[in-house]
N, C-alpha and C positions, 0 to 999 in steps of 0.2 A: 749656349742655350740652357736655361734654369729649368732640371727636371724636376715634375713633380715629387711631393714625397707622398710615399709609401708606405702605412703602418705594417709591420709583421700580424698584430696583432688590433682590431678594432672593438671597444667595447662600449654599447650606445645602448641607452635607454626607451622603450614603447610601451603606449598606451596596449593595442594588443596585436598579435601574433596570429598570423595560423600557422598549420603543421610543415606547412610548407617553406613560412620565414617572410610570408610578407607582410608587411607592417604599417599600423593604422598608429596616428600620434592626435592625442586630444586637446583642445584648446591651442594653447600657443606653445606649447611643449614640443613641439618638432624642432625649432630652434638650428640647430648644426648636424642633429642627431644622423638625417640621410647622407648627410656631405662624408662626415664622420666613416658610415657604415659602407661607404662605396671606396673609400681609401686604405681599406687594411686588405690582406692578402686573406686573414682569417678573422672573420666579424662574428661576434659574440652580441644577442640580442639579450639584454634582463626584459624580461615581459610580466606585464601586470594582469595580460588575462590571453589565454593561449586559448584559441577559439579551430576548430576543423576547417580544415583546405573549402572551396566554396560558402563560408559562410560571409566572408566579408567580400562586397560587391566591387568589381573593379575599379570600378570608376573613386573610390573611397580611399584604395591602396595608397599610401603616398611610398612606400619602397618594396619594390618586386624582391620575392624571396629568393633570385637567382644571389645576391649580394651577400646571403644571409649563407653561414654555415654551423650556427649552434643556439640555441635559444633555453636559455633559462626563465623561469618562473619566479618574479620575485612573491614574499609577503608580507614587506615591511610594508606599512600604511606610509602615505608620501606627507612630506612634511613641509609647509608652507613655511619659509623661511621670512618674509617681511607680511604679516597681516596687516592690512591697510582695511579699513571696514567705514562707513557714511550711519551715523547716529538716525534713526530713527526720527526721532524727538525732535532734532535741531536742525534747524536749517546750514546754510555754506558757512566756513571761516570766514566770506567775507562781509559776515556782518557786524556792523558799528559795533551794537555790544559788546563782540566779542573783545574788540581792540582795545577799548578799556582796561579790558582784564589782561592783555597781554604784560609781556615784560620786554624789554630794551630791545633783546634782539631778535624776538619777534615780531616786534612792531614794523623793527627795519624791513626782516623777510616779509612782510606784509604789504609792504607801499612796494615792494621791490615786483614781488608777484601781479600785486593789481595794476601798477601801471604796464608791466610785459603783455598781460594780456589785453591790453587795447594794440596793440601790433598785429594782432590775428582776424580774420576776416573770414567771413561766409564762404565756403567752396574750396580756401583755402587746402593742400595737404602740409601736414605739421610734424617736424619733430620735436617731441621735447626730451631735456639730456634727462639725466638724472637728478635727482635733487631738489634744489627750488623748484626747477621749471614743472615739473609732474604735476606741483599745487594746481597750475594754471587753469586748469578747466574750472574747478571753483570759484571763476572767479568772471569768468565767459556769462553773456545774457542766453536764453534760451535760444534766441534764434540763432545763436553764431554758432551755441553748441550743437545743437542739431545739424549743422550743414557744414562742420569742421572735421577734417579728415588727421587724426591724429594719428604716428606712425610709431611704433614701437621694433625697437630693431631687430629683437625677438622672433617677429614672424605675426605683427597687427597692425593693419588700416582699420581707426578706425575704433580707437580706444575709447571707451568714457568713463565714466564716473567711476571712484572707488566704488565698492557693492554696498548693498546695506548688511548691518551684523547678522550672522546667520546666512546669510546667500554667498558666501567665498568659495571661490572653487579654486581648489592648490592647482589644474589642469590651467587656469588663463591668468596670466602675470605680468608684468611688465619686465622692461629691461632692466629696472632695477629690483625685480624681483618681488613687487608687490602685488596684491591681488587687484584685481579690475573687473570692469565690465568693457559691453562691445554695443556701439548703435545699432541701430536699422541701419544694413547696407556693411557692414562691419564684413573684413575678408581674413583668413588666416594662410600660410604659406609659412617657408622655412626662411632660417635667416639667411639663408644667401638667396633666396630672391628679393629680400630684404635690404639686400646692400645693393642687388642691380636696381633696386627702386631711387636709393641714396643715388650712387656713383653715378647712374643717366639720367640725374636734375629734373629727377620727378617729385621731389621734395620743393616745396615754396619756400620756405623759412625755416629755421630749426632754431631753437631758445636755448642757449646753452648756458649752465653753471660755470664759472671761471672762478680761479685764483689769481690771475693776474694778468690783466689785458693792457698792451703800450697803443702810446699816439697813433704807429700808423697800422694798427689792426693786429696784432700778435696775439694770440690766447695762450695760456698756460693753463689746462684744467686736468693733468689728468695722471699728473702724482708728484706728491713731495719727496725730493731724495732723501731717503733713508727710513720712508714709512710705507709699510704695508701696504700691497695695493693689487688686488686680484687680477686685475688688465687694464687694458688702454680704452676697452669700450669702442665703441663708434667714431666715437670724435672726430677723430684724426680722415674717416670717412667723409662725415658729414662738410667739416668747413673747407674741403677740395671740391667741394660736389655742384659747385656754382651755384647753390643756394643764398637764400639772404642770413646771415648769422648775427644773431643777437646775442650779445652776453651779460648775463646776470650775475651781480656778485657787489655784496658790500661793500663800499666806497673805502675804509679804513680797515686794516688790521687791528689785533687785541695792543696792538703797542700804539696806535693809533695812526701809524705811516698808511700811505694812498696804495690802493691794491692797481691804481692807474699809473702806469709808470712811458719814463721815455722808454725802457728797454724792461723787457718780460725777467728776471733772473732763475726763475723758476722753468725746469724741458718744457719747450712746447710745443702745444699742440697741432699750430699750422701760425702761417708767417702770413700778415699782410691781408685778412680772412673777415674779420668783425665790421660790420658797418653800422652797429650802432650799441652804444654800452651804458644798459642802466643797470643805476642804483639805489642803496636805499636817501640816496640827497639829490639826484639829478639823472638829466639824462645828455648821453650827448651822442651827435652824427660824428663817424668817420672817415675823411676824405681818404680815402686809398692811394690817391693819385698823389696826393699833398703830402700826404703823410701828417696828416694834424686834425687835432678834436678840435670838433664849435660844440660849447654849450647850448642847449637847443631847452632846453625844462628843468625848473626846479620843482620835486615832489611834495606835496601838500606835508605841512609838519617840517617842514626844512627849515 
């Protein structure tokens, strides 16, 4: 039997505190933080606003100070690691003009993004990886975006639009760290209710970024040997989770070989997962069973 591990010592970040140690986490900043602070023997809170025992109402607490045994005050100001902001002035990326002005391989990521999101439907719940796919909502009609349930693995059903400049708030992020907004109907929760959302195929689709996907569904997206690379992310979550998995990624490398391969050579992500792989030249279905691509669309500009 595989036992849990046990930290000696737990050290977890909150929005605010009472005297007591129970802990309030703002926006999508909960994240792992409770998972975290119920696993050490001796849990250590940094707290950004330490408030008196009864001021914060139960119903609000996301972790009982029973867990808690020391709380610090921090007063470094928190720092928004990827701003992401929506121009004021201008309308989405995906306008004509814009495309004019782009250059080669933006163009690509552009037919790559707008055709992924005709895959996405009304009512639908969505994950998108990191990367390309985040663009997607830009590129959504009003009516799909309004009634699309985007999922961030972070701890958000229910993602929208970057903010506009000036409205960012460092407290709500995505899982790749960027600032966002939340719909009508928008829910927050920690990342591990996040993954039992994943893992019990409560997910419809999820759009994922790839480095190298084969014939019969192989993805490779979630690091090159010998380069830096913070974690594995969800992935490895997501294309187990009997969802439908779409993978996005440039058709050719900078040497210009096919990022399509019979066999992935790059770790991968999950084996035998993809059912359908666009790019910036095409699109094509993946029989799972077959083990083989059919050409199914050539991208406008090909």
């Amino acid at each position: 039997l595989e036992e849990a591990i046990v930290g000696d010592v737990a050290i977890v970040k909150a929005s605010q505190c009472d005297t007591f140690g129970n802990c309030v986490w703002k926006g999508s900043s909960r994240n792992f933080n409770p998972e975290c602070a119920t696993a050490g023997k001796f849990t250590i809170v940094e707290c950004e606003e330490i408030v008196p025992t009864g001021y914060l109402k139960p119903e609000h607490i996301h972790l009982s100070g029973a867990f808690v045994d020391a709380i610090v005050q921090t007063h470094h100001a928190k720092k928004i690691e990827r701003l992401t902001t929506t121009s004021r002035t201008t309308t989405t990326s995906s306008d004509s003009s814009d495309f004019e002005h782009m250059n080669e391989r933006q163009r690509k990521r552009h037919r790559i993004i707008k055709r992924a999101a005709q895959e996405l439907q009304s009512g639908m719940v969505v994950n998108l990886g990191i990367g390309m796919p985040t663009l997607i909502p830009q590129f959504l009609s009003p009516e799909v975006a309004s009634h699309l349930w985007l999922q961030s693995e972070n701890g958000i059903l229910g993602v929208g639009p970057y903010p506009l400049v000036g409205e960012e708030d460092a407290d709500l992020i995505n899982a790749g760290k960027e600032t966002v907004t939340m719909i009508d109907g928008a829910s927050l929760f920690s990342s591990s209710e996040s993954f039992a959302m994943i893992r019990g195929g409560h997910v419809h689709i999820s759009i994922l970024g790839a480095m190298e996907v084969s014939v019969n569904g192989d993805i490779a997206n979630w690091i090159v040997p010998g380069k830096f690379v913070k974690g594995m992310g969800g992935a490895m979550d997501l294309v187990t989770s009997g969802s439908k998995i779409v993978a996005t990624l440039e058709h050719c490398d900078k040497d210009g070989s096919s990022k399509i391969k019979n066999e992935c050579s790059l770790p991968l992500t999950g084996t035998n997962v993809v059912s359908k792989i666009i790019t910036d030249l095409c699109v094509f279905e993946v029989d799972l069973e077959r083990h083989q691509l059919t050409l199914i669309e050539l991208l406008d500009g090909t």
